[in-house]
C-alpha positions as CSV (number, residue, x, y, z in Angstrom):
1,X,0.0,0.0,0.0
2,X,3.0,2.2,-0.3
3,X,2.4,3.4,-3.4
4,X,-1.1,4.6,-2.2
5,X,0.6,6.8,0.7
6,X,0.0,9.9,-1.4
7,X,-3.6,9.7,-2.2
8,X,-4.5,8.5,1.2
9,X,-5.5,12.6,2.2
10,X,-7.6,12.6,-0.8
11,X,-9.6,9.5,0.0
12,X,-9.9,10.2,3.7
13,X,-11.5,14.4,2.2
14,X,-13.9,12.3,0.1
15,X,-15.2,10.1,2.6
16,X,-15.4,12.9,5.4
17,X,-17.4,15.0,2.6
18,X,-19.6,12.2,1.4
19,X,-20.8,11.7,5.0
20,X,-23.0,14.6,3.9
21,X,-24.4,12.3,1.6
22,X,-24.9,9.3,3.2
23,X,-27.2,7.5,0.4
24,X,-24.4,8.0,-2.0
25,X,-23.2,4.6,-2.8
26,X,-19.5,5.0,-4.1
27,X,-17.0,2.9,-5.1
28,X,-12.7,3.3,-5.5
29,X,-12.0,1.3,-9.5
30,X,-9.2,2.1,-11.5
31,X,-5.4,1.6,-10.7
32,X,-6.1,3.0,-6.6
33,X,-8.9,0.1,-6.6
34,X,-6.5,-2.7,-8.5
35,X,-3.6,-1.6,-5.6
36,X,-6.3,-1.4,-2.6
37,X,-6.7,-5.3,-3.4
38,X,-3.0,-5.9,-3.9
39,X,-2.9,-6.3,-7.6
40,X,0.4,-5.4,-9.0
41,X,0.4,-2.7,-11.6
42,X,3.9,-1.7,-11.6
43,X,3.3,1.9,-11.1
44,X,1.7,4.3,-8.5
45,X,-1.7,5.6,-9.5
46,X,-2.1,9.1,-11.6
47,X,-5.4,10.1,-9.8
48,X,-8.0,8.5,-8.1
49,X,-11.3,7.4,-9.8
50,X,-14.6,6.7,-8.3
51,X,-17.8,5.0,-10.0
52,X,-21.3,6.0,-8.5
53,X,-24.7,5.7,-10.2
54,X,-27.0,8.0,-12.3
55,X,-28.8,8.9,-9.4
56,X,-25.6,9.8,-7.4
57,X,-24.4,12.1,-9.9
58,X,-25.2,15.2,-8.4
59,X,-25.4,14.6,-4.4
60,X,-21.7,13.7,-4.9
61,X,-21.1,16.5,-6.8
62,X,-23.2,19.1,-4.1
63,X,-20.3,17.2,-2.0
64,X,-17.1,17.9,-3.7
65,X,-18.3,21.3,-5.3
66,X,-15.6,22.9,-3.0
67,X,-12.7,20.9,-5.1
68,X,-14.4,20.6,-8.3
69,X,-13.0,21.6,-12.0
70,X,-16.1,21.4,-13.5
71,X,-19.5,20.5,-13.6
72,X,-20.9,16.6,-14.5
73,X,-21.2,15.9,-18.2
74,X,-23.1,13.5,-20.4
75,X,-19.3,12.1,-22.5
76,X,-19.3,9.2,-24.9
77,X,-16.5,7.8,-27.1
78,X,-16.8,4.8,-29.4
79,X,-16.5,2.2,-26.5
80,X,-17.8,4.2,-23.4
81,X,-20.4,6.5,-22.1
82,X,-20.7,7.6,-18.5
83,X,-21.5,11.6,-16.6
84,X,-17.7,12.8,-15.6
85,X,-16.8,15.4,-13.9
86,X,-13.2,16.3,-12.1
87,X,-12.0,17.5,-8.8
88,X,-8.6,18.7,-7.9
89,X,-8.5,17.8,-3.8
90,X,-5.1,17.8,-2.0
91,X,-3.3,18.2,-5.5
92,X,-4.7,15.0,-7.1
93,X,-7.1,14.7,-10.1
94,X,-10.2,12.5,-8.8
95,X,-12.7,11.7,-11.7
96,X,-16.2,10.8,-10.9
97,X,-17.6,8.1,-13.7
98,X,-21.3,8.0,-13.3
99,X,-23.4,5.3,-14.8
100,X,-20.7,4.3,-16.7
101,X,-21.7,1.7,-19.6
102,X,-18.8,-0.1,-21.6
103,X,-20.0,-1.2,-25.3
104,X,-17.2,-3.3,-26.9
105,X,-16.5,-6.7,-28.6
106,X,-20.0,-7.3,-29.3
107,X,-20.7,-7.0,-25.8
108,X,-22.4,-4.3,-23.6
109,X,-21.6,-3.8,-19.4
110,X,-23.3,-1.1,-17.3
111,X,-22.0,-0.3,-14.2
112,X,-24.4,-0.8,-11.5
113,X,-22.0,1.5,-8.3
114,X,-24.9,0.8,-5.7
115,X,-25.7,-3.4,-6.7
116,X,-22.1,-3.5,-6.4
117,X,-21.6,-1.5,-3.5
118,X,-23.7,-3.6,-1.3
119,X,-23.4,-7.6,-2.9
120,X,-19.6,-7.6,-4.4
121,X,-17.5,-4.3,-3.1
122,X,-14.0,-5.3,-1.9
123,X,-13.9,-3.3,2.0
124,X,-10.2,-1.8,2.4
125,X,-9.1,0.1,5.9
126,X,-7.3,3.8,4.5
127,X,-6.2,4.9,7.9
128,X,-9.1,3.8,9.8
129,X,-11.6,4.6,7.2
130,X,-13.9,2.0,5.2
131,X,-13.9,2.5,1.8
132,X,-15.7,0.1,-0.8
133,X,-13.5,-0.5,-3.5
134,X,-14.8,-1.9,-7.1
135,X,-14.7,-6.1,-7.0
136,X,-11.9,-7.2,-9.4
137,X,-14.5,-9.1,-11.3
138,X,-15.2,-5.8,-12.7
139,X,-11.6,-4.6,-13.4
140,X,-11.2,-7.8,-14.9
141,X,-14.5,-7.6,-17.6
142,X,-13.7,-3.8,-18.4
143,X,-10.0,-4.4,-18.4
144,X,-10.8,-7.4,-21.2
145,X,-13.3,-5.5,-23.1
146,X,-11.0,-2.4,-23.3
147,X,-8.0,-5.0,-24.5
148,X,-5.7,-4.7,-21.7
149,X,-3.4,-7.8,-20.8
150,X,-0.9,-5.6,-18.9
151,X,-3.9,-5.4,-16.3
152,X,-6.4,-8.0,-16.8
153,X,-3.3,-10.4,-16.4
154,X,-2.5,-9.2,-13.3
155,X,-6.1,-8.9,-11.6
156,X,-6.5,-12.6,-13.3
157,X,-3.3,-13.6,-11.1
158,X,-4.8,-12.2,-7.8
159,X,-8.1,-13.4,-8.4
160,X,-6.8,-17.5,-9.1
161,X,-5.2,-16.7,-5.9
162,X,-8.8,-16.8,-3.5
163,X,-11.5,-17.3,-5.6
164,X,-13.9,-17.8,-3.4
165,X,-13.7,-14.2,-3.2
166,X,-13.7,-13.3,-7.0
167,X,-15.7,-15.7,-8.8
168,X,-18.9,-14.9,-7.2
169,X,-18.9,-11.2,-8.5
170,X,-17.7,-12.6,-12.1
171,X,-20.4,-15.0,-11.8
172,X,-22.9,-12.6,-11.3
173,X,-21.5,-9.5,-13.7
174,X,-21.8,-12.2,-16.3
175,X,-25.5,-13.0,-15.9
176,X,-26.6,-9.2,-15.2
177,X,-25.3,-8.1,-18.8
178,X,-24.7,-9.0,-22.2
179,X,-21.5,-11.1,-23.9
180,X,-20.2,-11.5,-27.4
181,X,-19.1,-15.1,-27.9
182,X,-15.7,-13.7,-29.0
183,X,-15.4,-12.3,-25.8
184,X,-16.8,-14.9,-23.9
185,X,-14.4,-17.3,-25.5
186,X,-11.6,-14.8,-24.1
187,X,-12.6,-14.7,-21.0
188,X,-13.6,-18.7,-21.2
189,X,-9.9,-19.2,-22.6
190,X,-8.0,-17.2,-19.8
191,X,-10.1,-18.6,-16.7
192,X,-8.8,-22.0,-18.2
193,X,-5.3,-21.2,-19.0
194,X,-3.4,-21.1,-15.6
């Protein structure tokens, strides 16, 4: 957790300020969440980014406004669309991604923060803070659909090494949305493979 020293500040200002909004179901993904569950990314995290749902767009914005660059925005690219908006808090870039869908490889994956939040979040202690932190079931489906081996080989590595944990949340992200067979294949091929 070294490598998370600096963003520890940030994390413990967002929890204190989402206490204001304490329906906001909020989760820590990205390279912070992969390191949070001891995946090895080779590299300290950039910024810090944090998934909620449509609905959550705006309390969590009401609590950040103090540290925010902008204001939320629709935003879609070929592959993803999702309501960002940025903060700058303690000198790091935090990114909100609300209701984040991924569609890619003949497949399509929404995001559900809150399902997640209560059924298949990963709980991780930053000082003595909880903090709900994305499952790598998830890291491991976006990091496939978005072509990444660098990453999806390394949360595949700490997932083989308690499944009991991981498999559940896969099991479940699988049914909830919707698969090409290419990428099912993939995915069938690298669960196999090791």
């Amino acid at each position: 957790m070294v490598l998370l020293e600096p963003l520890v500040p940030t994390i413990t200002t967002i929890h204190t300020q989402l206490l204001q909004a304490p329906s906001v179901r909020w989760l820590i993904g990205g390279s912070c969440g992969l390191l949070m569950q001891n995946v090895d990314i080779g590299r300290s995290p950039r910024d810090l980014d944090i998934y909620v749902d449509k609905n959550d767009v705006s309390a969590i914005h009401a609590s950040l406004q103090d540290y925010s660059v902008d204001t939320p925005v629709y935003s879609q690219t070929n592959i993803y669309a999702s309501i960002l908006s940025h903060y700058q808090i303690h000198g790091d870039a935090v990114e909100v991604v609300g209701d984040f869908k991924v569609q890619a490889l003949d497949s399509s994956y929404q995001v559900e923060a809150a399902y997640l939040w209560e059924n298949h979040s990963h709980t991780a202690m930053i000082d003595s803070l909880e903090v709900k932190v994305m499952p790598l079931a998830h890291e491991l489906l976006f990091n496939l659909l978005r072509k990444r081996p660098d990453r999806y080989e390394a949360i595949l590595k700490t997932m083989r090494a308690a499944p009991e944990l991981h498999m559940p949340a896969l099991h479940a992200l699988l049914q909830r949305n919707s698969w090409g067979l290419a990428f099912e294949h993939k995915l069938e091929e690298l669960l196999d493979s090791h």
